[in-house]
KEKE-3310 file (N, C-alpha, C; in steps of 0.2 Angstrom, whole numbers, plus 5000, padded with zeros to 4 digits):
npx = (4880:4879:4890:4898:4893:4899:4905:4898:4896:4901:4899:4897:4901:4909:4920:4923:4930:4938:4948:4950:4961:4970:4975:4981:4989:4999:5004:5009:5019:5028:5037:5045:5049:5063:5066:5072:5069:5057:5055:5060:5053:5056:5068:5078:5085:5084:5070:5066:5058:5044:5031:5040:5041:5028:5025:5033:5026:5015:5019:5025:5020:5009:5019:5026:5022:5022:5015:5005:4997:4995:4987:4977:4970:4968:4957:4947:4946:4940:4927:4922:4918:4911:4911:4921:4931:4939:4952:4959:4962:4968:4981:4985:4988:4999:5008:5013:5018:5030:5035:5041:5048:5060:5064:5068:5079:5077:5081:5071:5070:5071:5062:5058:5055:5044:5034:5031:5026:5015:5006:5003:4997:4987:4979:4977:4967:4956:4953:4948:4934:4928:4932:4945:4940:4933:4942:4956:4961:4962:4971:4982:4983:4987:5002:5008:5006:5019:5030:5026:5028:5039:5048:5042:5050:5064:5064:5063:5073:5085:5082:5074:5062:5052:5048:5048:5035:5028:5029:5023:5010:5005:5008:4999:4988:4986:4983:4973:4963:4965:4962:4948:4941:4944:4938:4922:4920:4920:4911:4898:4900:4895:4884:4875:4875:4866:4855:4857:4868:4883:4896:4912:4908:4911:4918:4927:4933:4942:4948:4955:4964:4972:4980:4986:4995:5003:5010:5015:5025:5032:5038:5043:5055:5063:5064:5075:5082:5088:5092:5104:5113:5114:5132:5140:5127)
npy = (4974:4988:4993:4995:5003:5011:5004:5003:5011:5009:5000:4985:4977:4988:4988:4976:4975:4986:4978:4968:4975:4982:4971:4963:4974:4974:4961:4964:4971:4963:4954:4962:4972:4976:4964:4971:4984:4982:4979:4988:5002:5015:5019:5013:5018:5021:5021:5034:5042:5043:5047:5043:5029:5024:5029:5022:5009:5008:5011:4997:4986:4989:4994:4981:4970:4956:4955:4964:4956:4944:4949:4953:4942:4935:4944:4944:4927:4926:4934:4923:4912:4907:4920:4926:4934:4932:4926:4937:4942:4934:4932:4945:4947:4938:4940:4954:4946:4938:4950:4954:4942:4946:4957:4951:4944:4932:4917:4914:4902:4902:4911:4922:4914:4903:4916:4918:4906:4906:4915:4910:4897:4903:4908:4897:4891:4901:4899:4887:4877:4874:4877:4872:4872:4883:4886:4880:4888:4900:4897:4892:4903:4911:4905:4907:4922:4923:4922:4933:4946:4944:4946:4961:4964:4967:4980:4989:4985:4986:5000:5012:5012:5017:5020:5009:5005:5012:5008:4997:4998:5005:4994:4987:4995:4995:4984:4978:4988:4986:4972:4972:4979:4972:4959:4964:4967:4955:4950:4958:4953:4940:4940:4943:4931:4917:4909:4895:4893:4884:4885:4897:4909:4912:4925:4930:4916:4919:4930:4923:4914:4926:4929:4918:4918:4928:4925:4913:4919:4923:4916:4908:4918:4915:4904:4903:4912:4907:4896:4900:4910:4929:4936:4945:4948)
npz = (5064:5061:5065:5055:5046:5039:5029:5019:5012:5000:4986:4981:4969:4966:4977:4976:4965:4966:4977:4971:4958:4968:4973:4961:4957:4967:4964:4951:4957:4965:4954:4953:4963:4974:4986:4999:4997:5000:5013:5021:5025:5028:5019:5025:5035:5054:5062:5073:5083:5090:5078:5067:5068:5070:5056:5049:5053:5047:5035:5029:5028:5015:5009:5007:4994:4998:5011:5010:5001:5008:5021:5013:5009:5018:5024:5016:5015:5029:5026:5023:5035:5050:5064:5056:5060:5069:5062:5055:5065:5075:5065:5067:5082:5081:5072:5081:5090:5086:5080:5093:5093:5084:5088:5100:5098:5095:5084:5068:5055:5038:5034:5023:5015:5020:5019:5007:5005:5012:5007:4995:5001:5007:4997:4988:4998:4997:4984:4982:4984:4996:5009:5026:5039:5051:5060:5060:5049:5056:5064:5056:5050:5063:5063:5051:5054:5063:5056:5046:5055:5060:5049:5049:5059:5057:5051:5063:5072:5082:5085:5097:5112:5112:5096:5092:5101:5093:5080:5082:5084:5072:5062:5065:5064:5051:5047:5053:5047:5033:5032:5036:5026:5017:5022:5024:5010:5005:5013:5007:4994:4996:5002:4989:4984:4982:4994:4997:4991:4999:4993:4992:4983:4964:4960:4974:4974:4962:4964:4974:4966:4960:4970:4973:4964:4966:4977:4972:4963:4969:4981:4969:4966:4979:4981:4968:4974:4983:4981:4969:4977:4975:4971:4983:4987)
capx = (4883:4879:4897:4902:4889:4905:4909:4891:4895:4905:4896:4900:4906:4915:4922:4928:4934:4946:4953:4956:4966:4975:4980:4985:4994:5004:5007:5016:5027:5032:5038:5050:5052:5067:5063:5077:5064:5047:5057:5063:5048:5061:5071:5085:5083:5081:5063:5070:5053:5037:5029:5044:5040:5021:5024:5036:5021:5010:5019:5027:5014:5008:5026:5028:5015:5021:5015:4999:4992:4991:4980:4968:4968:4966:4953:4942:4944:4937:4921:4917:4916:4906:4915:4928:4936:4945:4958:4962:4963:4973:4986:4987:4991:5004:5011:5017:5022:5035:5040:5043:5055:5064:5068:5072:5086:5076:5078:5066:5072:5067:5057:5054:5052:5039:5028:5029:5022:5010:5002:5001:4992:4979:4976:4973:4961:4951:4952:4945:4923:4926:4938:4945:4937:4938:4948:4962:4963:4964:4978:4985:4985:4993:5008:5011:5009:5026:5035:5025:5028:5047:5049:5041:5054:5069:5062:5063:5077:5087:5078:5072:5058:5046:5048:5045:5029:5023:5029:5020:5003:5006:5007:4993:4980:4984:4982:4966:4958:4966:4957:4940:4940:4942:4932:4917:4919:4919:4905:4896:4898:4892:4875:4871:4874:4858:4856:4859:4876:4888:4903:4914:4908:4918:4922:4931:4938:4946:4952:4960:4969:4977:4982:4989:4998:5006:5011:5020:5030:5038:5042:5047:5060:5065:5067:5076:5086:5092:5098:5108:5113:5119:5136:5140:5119)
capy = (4977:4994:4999:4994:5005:5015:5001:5000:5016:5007:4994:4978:4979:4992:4987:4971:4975:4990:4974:4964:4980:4984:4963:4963:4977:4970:4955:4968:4974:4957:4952:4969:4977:4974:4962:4974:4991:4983:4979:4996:5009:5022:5019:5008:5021:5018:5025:5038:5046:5041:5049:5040:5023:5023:5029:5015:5004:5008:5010:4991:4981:4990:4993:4975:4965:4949:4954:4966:4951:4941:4952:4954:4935:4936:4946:4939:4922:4928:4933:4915:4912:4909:4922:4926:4940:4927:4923:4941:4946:4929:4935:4950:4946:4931:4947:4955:4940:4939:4956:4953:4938:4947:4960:4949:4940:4924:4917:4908:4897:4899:4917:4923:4904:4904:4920:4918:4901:4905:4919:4903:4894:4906:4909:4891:4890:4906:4898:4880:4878:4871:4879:4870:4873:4890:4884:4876:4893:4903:4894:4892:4911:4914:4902:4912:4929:4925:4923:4940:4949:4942:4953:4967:4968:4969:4988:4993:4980:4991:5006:5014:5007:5023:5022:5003:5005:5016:5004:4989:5001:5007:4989:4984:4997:4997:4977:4980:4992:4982:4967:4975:4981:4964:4955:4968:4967:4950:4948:4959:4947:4933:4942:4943:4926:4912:4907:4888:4890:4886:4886:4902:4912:4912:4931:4929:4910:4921:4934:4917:4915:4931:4929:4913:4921:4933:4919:4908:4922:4927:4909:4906:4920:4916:4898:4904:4917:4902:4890:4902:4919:4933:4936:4951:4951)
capz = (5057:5062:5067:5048:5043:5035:5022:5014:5006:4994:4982:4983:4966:4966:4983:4976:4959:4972:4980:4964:4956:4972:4973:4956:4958:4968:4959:4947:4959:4967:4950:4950:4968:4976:4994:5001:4999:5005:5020:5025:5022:5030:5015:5028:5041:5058:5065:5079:5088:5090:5072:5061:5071:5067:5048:5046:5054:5044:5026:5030:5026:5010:5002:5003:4990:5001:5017:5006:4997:5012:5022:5009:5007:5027:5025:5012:5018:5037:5026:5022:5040:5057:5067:5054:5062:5074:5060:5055:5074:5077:5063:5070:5088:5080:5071:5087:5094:5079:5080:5096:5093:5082:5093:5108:5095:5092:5075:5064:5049:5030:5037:5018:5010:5023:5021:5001:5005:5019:5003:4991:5003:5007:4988:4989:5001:4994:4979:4981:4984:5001:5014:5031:5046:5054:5064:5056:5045:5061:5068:5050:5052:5068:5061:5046:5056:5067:5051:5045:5059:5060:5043:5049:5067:5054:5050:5068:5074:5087:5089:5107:5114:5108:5091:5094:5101:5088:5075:5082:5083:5066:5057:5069:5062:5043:5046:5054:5040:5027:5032:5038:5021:5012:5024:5019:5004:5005:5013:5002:4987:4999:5003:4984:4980:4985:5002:4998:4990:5002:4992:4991:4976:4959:4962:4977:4970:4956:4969:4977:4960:4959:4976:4971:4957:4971:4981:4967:4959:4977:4983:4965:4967:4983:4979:4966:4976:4989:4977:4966:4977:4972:4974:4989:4991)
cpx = (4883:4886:4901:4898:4894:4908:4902:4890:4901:4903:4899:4904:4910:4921:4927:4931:4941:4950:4956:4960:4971:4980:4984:4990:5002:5007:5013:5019:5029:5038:5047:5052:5055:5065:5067:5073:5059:5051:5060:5059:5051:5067:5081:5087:5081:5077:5067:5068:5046:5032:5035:5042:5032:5021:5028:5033:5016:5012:5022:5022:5010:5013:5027:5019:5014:5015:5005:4995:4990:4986:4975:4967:4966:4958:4946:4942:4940:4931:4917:4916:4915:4912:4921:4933:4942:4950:4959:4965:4970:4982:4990:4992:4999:5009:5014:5019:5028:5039:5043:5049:5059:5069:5072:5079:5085:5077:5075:5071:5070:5060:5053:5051:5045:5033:5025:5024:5014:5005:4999:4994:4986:4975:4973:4965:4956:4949:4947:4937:4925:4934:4940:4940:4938:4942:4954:4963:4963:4970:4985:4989:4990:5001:5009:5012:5015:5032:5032:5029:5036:5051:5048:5047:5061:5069:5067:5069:5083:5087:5075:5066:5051:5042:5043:5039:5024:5023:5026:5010:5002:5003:5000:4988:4980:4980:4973:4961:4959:4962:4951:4937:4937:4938:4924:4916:4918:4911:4899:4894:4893:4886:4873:4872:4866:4862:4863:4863:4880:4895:4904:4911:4913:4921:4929:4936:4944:4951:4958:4967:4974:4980:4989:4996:5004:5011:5017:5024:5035:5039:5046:5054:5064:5067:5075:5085:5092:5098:5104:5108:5117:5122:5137:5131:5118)
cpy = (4985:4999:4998:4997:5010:5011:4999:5007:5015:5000:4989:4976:4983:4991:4979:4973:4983:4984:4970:4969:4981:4976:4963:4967:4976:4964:4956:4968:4967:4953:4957:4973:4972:4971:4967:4982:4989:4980:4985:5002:5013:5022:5016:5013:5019:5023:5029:5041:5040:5040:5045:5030:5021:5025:5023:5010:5002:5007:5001:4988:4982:4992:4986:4972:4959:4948:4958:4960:4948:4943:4952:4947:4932:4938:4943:4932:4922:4927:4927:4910:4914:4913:4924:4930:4938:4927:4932:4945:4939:4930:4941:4951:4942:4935:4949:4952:4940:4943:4955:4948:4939:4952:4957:4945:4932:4924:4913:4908:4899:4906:4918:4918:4904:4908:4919:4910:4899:4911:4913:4900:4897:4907:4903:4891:4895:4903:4893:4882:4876:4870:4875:4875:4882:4890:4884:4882:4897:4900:4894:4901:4913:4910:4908:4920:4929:4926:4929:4945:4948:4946:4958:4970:4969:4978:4990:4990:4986:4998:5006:5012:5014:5024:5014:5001:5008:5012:4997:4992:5002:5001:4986:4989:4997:4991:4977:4982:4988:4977:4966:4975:4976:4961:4958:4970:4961:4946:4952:4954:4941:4936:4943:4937:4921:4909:4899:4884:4891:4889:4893:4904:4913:4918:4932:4922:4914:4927:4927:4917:4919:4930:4924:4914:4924:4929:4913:4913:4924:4920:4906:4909:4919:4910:4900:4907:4909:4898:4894:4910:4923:4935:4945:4953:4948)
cpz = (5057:5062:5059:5044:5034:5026:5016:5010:4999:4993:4982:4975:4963:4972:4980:4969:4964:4971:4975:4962:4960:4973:4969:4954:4961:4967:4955:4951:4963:4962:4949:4955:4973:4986:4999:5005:5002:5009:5024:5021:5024:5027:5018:5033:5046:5061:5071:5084:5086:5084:5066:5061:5066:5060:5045:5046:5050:5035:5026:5024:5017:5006:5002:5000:4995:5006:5016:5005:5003:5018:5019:5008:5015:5028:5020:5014:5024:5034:5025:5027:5045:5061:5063:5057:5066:5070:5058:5062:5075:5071:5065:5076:5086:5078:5074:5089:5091:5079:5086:5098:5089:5085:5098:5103:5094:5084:5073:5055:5044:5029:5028:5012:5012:5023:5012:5000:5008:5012:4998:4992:5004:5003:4986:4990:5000:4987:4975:4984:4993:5004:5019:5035:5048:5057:5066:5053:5051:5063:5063:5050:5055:5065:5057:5050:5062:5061:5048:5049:5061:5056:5047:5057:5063:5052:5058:5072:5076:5087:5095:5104:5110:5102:5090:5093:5095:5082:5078:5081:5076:5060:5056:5066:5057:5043:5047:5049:5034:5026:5033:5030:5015:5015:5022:5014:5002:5007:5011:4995:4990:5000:4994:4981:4984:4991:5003:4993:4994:5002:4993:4983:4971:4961:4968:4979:4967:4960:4972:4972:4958:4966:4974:4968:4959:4973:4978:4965:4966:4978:4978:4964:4974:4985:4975:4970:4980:4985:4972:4971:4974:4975:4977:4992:4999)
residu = (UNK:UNK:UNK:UNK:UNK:UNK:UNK:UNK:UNK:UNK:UNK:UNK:UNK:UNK:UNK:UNK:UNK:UNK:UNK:UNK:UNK:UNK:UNK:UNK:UNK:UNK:UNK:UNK:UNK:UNK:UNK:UNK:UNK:UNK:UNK:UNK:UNK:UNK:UNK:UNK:UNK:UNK:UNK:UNK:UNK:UNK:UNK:UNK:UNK:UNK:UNK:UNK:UNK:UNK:UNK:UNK:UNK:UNK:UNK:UNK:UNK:UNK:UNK:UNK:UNK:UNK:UNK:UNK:UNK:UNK:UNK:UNK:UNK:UNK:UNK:UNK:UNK:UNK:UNK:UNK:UNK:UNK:UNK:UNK:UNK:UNK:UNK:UNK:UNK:UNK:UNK:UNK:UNK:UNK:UNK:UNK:UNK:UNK:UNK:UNK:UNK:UNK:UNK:UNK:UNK:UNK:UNK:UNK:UNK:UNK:UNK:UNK:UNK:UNK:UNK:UNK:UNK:UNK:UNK:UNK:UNK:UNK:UNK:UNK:UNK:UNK:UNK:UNK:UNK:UNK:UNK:UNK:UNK:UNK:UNK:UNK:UNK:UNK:UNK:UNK:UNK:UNK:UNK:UNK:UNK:UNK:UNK:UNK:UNK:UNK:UNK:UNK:UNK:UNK:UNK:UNK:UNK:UNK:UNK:UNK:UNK:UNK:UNK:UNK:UNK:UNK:UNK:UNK:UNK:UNK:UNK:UNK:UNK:UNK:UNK:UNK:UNK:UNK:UNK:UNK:UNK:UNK:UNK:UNK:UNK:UNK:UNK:UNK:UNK:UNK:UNK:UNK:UNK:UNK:UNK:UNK:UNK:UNK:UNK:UNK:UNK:UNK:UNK:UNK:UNK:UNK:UNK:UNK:UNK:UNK:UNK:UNK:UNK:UNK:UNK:UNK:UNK:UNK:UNK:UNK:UNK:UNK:UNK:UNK:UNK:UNK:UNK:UNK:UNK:UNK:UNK:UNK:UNK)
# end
């Protein structure tokens, strides 16, 4: 625990009421920011050096709420298990895998049905007393980070190989910290509750909930969008 000595300078609740305000936050803007913008943090620009590449990697993930709420629901989940770190690391790598089939020209099916689904589901399983297996949410994980990571190759999708790289580092360290943070904070609440409650704590249940919340209102408009589009979008 030593090397995370850095997150114990923020209380555990103040450290989860952060993560709930910045979730909720983004709840607001799902409701009201166009899926068009949180997909081009370079305003529909293509990255062109090395520093435009990694700023684009990095603002990705937090201009969209979709791809925001799920990390933190990544992350907090991780802290209610043995070895959690596996499923924020197994999203991550799934992540690149993703961005890399979008670059190469593969296509996936139903991509945004998908990632607004895969945020649902984890606000679910954060929200219920009794999670799947580590396992089963690690792997659950890696699924959902090819259709993440499929969004985020549309940003960079034919730029040089430099900027590339610097936008696959970019996504890859916010994702990192963003997770770290909710994981630590997560397991924070989990050391002040009693030994010989296994379930997930209400706190991070009710974090589930808003996540949930996240999660239905993007699949709702995105069902929506399917069945009625708008004409020349």
């Amino acid at each position: 625990m030593d090397r995370f000595r850095v997150f114990r300078l923020i209380s555990p609740h103040k450290g989860f009421r952060l993560v709930g305000i910045l979730t909720a936050l983004m709840a607001a803007l799902s409701l009201s920011a166009l899926p068009a913008a949180a997909h081009h943090p370079m305003g529909g620009k293509m990255p062109s050096n090395f520093f435009e590449g990694f700023l684009s990697g990095v603002a990705h993930p937090l201009l969209g709420p979709d791809h925001f709420a799920f990390v933190v629901a990544v992350g907090l989940l991780a802290a209610t298990k043995q070895q959690g770190f596996l499923v924020p690391l197994s999203f991550m790598l799934s992540a690149m895998l993703g961005t890399g089939a979008h670059l190469a020209g593969i296509s996936l099916p139903g991509v945004e049905l998908l990632i607004s689904a895969s945020i649902l589901l984890f606000g679910i399983l954060l929200a219920i007393k009794d999670s799947p297996h580590m396992g089963i949410v690690s792997g659950l994980s890696a699924v959902a980070g090819l259709f993440h990571g499929y969004a985020y190759g549309e940003a960079i999708f034919g730029a040089e190989m430099t900027p590339v790289l610097a936008y696959l580092i970019g996504f890859t360290a916010i994702q990192l910290a963003v997770s770290l943070v909710a994981l630590q904070v997560g397991k924070a609440v989990l050391r002040r509750r009693a030994a010989e409650q296994p379930q997930i704590p209400a706190k991070l249940r009710s974090a589930g909930f808003v996540i949930c919340g996240v999660g239905l209102s993007l699949l709702t408009s995105q069902v929506i969008a399917t069945i009625f589009p708008v004409p020349g979008g």
